[in-house]
N, C-alpha and C positions, 0 to 999 in steps of 0.2 A: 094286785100284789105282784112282787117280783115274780112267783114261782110262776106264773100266765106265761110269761117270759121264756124263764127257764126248761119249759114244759114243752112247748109250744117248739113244731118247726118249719122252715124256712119262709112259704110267703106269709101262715099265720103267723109268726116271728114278725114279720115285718109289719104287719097289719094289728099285731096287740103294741108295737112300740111307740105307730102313729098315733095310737088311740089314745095312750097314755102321756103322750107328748101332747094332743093337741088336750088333753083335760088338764096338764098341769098349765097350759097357756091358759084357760079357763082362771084356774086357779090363783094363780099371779097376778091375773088381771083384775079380781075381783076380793083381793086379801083373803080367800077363803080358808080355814085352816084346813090343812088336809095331816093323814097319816100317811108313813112309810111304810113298810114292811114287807117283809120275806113273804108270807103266806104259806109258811111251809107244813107238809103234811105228816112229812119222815124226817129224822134225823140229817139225811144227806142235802134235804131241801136247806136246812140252816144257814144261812148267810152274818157275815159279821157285822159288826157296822159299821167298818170300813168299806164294805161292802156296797150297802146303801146307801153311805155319803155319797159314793162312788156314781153310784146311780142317778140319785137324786141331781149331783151337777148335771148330769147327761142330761136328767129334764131341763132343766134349765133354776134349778132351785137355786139358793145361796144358802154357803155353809150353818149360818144362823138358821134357815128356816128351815133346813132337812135334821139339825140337831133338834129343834123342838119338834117337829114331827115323828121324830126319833124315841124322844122321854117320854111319852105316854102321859104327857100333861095335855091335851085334848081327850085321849080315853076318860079321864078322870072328872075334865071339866063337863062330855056327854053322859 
């Protein structure tokens, strides 16, 4: 989840974002559904979902696939 991110500083920052990049490459490569999300614990953790669109480019997602990762239509269908 984002908050890894958020939480997380400087070399481990760098080393949760590799990780998370190189599993969305996983992802991509393999049509896998994945989820997005904040992970958040507290209020202040809350991110929008502008937010995680935001994000999710940065993996390398497209707008479609980070919107359905987004709806909670994978929660639903596990």
């Amino acid at each position: 989840p984002f908050s890894d991110i958020l939480h997380s500083t400087d070399t481990r920052r760098v080393e949760q974002l590799s990780a998370m990049l190189e599993s969305a490459k996983i992802v991509s490569k393999f049509k896998v559904p994945f989820v997005l999300c904040s992970g958040a614990l507290s209020p202040r953790d809350m991110r929008s979902q502008s937010d995680l669109l935001s994000f999710g480019r940065i993996l390398g997602f497209s707008d479609p696939q980070i919107k359905s990762a987004l709806s909670g239509n994978i929660v639903e269908k596990l």
